[in-house]
C-alpha positions as CSV (number, residue, x, y, z in Angstrom):
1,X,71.3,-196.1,-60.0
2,X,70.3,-199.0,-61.5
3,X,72.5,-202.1,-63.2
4,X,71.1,-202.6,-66.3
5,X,72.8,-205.9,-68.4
6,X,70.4,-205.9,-70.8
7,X,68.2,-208.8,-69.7
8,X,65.0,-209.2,-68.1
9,X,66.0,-209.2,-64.3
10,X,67.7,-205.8,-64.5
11,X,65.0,-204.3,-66.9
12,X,61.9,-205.2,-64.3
13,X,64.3,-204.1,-61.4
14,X,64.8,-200.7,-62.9
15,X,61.3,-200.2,-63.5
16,X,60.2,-201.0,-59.9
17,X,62.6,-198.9,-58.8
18,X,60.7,-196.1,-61.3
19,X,57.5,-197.3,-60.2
20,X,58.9,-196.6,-56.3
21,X,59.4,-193.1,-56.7
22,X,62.9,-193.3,-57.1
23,X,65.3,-191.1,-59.1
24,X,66.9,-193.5,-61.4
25,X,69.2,-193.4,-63.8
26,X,69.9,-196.7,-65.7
27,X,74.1,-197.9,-66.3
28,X,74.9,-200.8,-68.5
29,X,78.7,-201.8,-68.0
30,X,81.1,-202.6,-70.7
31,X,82.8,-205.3,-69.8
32,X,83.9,-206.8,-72.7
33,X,87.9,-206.2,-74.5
34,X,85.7,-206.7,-77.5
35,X,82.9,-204.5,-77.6
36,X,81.6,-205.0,-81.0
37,X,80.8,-208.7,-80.3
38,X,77.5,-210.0,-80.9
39,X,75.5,-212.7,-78.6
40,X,75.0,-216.0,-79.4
41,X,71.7,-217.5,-78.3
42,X,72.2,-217.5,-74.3
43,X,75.7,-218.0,-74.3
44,X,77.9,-214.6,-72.7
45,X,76.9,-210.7,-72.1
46,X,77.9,-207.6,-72.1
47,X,77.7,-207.9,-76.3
48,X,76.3,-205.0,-78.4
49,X,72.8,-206.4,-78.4
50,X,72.5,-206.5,-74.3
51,X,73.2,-202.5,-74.4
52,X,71.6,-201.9,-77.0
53,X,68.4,-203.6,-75.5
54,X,69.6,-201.6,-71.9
55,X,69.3,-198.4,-74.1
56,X,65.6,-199.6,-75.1
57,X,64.4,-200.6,-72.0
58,X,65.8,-197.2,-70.5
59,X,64.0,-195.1,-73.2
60,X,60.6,-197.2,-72.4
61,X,60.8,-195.9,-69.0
62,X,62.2,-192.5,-69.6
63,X,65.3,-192.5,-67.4
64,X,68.7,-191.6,-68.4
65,X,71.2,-194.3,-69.3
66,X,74.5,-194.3,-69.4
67,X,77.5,-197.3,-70.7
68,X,80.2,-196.8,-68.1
69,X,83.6,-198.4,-69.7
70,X,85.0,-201.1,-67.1
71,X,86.4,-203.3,-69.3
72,X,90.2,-202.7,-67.7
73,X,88.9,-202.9,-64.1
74,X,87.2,-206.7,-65.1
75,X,89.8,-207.9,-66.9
76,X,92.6,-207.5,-64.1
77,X,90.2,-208.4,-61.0
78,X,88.2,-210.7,-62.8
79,X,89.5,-212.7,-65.8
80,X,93.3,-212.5,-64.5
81,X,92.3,-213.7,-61.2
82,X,90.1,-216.7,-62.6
83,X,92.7,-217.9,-64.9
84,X,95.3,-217.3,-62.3
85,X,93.3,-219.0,-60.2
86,X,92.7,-222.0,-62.2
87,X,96.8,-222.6,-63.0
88,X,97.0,-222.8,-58.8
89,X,94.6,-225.7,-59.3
90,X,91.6,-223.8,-57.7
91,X,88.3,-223.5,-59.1
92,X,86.9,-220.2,-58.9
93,X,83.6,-218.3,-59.1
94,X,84.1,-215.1,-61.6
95,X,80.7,-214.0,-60.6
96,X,81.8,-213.6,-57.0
97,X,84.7,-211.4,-58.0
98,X,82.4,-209.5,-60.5
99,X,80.1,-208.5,-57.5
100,X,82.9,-207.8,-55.0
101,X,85.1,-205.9,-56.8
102,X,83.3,-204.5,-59.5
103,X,79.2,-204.1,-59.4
104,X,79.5,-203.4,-56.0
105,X,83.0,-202.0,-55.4
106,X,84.0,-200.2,-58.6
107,X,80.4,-199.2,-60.0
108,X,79.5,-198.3,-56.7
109,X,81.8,-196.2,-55.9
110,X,81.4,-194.0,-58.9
111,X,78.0,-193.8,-58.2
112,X,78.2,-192.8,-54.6
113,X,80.6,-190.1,-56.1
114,X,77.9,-188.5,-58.0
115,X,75.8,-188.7,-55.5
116,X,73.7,-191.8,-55.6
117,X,72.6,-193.3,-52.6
118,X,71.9,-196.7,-53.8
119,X,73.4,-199.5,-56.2
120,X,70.1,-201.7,-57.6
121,X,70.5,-205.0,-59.6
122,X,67.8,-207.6,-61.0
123,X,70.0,-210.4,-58.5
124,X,67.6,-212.6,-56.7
125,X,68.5,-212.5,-53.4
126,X,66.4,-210.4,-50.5
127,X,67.4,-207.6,-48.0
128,X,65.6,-207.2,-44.6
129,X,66.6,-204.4,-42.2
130,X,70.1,-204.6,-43.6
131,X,70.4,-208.4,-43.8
132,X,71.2,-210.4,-46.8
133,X,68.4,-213.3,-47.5
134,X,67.5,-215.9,-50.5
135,X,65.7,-215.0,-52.8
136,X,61.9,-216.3,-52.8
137,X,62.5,-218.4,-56.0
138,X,64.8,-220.8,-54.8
139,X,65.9,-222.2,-58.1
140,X,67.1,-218.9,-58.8
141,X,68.3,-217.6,-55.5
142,X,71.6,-215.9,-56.1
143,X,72.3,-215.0,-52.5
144,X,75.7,-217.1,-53.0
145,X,77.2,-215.0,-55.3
146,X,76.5,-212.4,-53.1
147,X,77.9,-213.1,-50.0
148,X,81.2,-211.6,-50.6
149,X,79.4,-208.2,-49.8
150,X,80.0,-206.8,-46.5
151,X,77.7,-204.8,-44.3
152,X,78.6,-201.2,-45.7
153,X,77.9,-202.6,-49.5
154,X,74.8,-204.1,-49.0
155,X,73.8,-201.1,-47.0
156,X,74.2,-199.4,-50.5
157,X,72.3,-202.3,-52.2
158,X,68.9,-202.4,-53.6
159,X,67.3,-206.3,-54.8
160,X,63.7,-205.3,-56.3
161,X,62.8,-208.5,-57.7
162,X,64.0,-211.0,-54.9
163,X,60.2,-211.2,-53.6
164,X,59.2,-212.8,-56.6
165,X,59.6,-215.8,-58.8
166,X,61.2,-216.0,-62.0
167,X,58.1,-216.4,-64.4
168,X,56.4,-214.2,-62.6
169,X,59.0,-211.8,-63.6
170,X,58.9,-212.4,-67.3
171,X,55.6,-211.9,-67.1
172,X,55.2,-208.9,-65.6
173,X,58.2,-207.6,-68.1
174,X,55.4,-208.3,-70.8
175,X,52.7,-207.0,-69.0
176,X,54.9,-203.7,-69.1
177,X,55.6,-203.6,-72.4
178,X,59.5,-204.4,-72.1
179,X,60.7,-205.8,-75.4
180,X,63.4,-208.4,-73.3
181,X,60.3,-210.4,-71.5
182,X,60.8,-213.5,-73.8
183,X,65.0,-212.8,-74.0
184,X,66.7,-216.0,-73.0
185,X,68.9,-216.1,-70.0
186,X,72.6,-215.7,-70.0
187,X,74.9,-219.0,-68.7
188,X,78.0,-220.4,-68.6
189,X,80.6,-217.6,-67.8
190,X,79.6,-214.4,-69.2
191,X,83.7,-213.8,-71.0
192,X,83.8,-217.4,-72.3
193,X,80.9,-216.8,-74.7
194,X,82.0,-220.2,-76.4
195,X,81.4,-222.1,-73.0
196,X,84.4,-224.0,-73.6
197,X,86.3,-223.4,-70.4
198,X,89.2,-225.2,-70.8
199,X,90.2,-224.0,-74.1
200,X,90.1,-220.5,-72.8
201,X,92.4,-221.3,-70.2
202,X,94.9,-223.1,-72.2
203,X,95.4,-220.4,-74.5
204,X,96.3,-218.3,-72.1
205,X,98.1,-220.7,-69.3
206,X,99.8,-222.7,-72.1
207,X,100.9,-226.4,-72.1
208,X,102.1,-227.7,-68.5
209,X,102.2,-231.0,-68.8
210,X,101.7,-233.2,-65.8
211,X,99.9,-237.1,-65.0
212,X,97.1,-238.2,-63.9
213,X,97.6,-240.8,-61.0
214,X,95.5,-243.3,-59.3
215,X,95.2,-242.2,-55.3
216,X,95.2,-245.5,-53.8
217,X,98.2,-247.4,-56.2
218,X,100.0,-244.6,-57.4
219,X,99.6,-246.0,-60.9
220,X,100.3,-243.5,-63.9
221,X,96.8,-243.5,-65.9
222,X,97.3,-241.0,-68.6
223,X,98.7,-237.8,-69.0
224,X,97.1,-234.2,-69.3
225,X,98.4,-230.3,-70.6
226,X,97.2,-229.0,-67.5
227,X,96.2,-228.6,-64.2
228,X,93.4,-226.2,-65.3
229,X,91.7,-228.6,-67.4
230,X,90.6,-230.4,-63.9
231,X,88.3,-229.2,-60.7
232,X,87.7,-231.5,-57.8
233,X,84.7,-234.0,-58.4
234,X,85.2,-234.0,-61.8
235,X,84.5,-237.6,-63.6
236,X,84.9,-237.3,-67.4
237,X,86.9,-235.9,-69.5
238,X,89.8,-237.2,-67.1
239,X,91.8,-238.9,-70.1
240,X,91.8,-242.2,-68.6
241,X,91.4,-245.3,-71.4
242,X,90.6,-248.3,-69.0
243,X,88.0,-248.2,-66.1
244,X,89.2,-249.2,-62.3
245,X,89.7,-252.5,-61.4
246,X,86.0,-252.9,-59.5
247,X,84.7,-250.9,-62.3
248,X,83.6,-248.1,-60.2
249,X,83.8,-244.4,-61.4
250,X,87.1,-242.0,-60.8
251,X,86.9,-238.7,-59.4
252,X,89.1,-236.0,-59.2
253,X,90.4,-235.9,-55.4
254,X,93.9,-233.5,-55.6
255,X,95.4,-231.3,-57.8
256,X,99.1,-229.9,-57.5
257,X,99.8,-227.5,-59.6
258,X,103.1,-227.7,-58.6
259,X,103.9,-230.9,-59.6
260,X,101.3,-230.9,-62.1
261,X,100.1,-234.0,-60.8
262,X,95.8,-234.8,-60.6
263,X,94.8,-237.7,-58.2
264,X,92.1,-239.7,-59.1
265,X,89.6,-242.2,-56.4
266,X,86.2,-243.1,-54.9
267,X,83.2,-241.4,-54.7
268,X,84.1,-242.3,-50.7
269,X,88.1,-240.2,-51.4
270,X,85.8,-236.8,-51.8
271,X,84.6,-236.8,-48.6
272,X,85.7,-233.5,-46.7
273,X,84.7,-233.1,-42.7
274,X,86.1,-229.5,-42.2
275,X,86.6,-226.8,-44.4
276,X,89.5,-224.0,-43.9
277,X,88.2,-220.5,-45.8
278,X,90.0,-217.1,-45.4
279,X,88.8,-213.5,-46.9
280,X,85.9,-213.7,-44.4
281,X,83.2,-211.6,-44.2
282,X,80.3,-211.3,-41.7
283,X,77.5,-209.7,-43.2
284,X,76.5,-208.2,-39.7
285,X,80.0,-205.9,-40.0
286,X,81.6,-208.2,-37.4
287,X,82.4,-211.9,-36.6
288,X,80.9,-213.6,-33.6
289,X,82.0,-213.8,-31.0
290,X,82.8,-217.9,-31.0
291,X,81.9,-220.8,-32.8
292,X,78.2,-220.5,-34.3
293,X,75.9,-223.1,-35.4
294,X,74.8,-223.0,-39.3
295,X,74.4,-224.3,-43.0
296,X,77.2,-224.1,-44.8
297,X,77.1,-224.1,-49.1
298,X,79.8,-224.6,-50.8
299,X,78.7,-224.6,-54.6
300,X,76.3,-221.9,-56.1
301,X,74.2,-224.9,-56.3
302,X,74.1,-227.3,-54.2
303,X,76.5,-228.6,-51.6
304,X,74.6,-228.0,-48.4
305,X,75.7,-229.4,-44.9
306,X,74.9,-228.6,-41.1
307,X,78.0,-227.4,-39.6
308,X,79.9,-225.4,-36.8
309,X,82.1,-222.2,-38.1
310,X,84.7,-220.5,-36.2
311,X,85.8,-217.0,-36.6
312,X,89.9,-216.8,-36.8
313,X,92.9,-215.0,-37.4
314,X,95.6,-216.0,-39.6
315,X,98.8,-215.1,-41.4
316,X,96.4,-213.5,-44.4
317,X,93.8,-212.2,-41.5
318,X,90.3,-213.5,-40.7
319,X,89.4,-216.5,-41.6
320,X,86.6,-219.3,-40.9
321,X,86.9,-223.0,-39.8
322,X,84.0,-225.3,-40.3
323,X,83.2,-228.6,-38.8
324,X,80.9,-229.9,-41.2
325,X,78.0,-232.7,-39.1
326,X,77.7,-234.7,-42.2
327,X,80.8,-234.9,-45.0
328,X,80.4,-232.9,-47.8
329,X,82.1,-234.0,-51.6
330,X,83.2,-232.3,-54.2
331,X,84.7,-229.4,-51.9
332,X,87.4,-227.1,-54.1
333,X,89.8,-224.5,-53.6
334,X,89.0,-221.0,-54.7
335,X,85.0,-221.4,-54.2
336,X,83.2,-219.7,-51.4
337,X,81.9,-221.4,-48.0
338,X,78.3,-219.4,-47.5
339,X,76.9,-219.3,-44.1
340,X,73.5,-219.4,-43.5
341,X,71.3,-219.3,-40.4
342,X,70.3,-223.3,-39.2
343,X,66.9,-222.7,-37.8
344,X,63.9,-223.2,-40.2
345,X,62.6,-219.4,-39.7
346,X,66.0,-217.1,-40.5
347,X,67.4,-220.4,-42.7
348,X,67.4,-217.9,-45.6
349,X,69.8,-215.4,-43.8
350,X,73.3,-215.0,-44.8
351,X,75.6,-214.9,-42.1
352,X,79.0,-214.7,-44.0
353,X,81.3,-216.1,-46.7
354,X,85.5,-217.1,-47.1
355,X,87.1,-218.4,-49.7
356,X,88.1,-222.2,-49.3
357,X,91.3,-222.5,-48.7
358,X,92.0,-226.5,-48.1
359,X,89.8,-229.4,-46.8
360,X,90.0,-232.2,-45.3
């Protein structure tokens, strides 16, 4: 079975996966509450058009294709869980939710129970005798996003276009005949079609007032509706009228959504030495044995550090602590700590993902 959104990733993925020999059938899921809704330029998915141009690309390479209703399953583990996630003061990844609990959990599932043996996606990101690896096209390695999966899903998983680059992609899409070849890619978060991320939230979290306070004085600087209007690192858009007194820049460095208070510093006040993750998963099916040696990203791009991770158990079960070599900024809540292999021949090798949890 293959994953088909509609673009050009999963349309040359399918038809490799024809062009392999396999028996494929082609599924675009509906994701969105409002189905009818058309695409705007890049911005969103899962509109009319992207099925519809599924549907085409499907026909073009005579498999069957199907639009499998999962607009429930996303809304609850996906949407609810980012905006939740956001009013805790975290900053989550929706796409890592998407894959863990519904491409790869959810779809899966329901593919395995008709019989399918395999779940294929146009993600770039390699697998190699079981093991999860970048992508060949760095700038469009999504091996990140995918490191939530554990051994048994990506078992089930199938990459097909992870060996190659991204234009070499588009043009073999139009050397095939595919009508999406020249379709622009989809960014921003694929249900905030606007790309105005903090309006979506505060329509649905509301007004909760709170201040925005200088780190080092205490001084009130201005006051906000939100905590979810605010990640860690941010610089603008902070609501402040006058610049610091040495006239250097103010990051976000705390939120408490409790109080609904956001600290502001230094560049210097990001800097993080260890990072605390639970939800961990080991791609191999099982943690090591002690403390391993590896490259830990924090962002889905960018935020790279050499560092030491520890498998543990706590209160909400296993867990990761990671002594980071060098500092890293800019480290938040609610994203994923990715583990990959430090030498220079596996450094493309995921070893495992958690969920970051605090930092310090």
């Amino acid at each position: 079975m293959v994953a088909m959104s509609g673009g050009v990733d999963s349309s040359v993925a399918a038809a490799r996966a024809v062009e392999a020999g396999h028996d494929v059938v082609g599924v675009h899921l509906a994701l969105s509450t409002a189905p009818g809704a058309l695409r705007t330029g890049s911005r969103g998915c899962c509109s009319r058009e992207d099925a519809d141009d599924a549907r085409r690309v499907a026909d073009m390479l005579g498999i069957p294709f199907y639009v499998w209703d999962f607009a429930d399953r996303f809304k609850e583990d996906v949407i609810d869980e980012f905006v939740a996630a956001y009013a805790a003061g975290e900053t989550p990844n929706p796409c890592l939710s998407c894959n863990e609990k519904i491409k790869f959990a959810a779809l899966a599932e329901r593919a395995l129970a008709l019989g399918f043996d395999a779940l294929a996606t146009g993600h770039y990101a390699r697998l190699h005798d079981g093991e999860l690896r970048r992508a060949v096209d760095a700038d469009k390695d999504q091996s990140y996003v995918l490191a939530v999966l554990d051994h048994d899903q990506l078992a089930r998983a199938m990459f097909p276009i992870g060996d190659t680059p991204k234009p070499q992609i588009r043009a073999e899409a139009e050397r095939r005949g595919l009508l999406v070849a020249s379709k622009p890619d989809s960014h921003d978060i694929c249900f905030i079609p606007t790309g105005d991320t903090r309006a979506f939230l505060g329509a649905r979290i509301g007004v909760r007032p709170g201040a925005v306070v200088d780190g080092g004085t205490g001084e009130r600087l201005a006051e906000h509706d939100g905590v979810h209007g605010f990640t860690i690192g941010q610089r603008k858009g902070l609501g402040i009228e006058a610049p610091a007194a040495d006239g250097a820049p103010r990051y976000v460095t705390a939120i408490d959504p409790g109080s609904g208070t956001v600290t502001v510093g230094t560049a210097e006040d990001l800097e993080v030495h260890s990072i605390v993750a639970g939800k961990a998963v080991w791609s191999s099916g099982a943690a090591p044995s002690g403390p391993v040696e590896c490259t830990v990203q924090v962002r889905a791009h960018g935020g790279l550090a050499e560092a030491v991770a520890t498998p543990v158990t706590g209160p909400d079960g296993p867990g990761i602590e990671i002594t980071l070599r060098e500092p890293l900024r800019g480290v938040a809540r609610g994203q994923a700590a990715v583990l990959y292999a430090p030498d220079a021949a596996r450094g493309d090798l995921v070893l495992g993902s958690g969920r970051i949890v605090s930092a310090a």
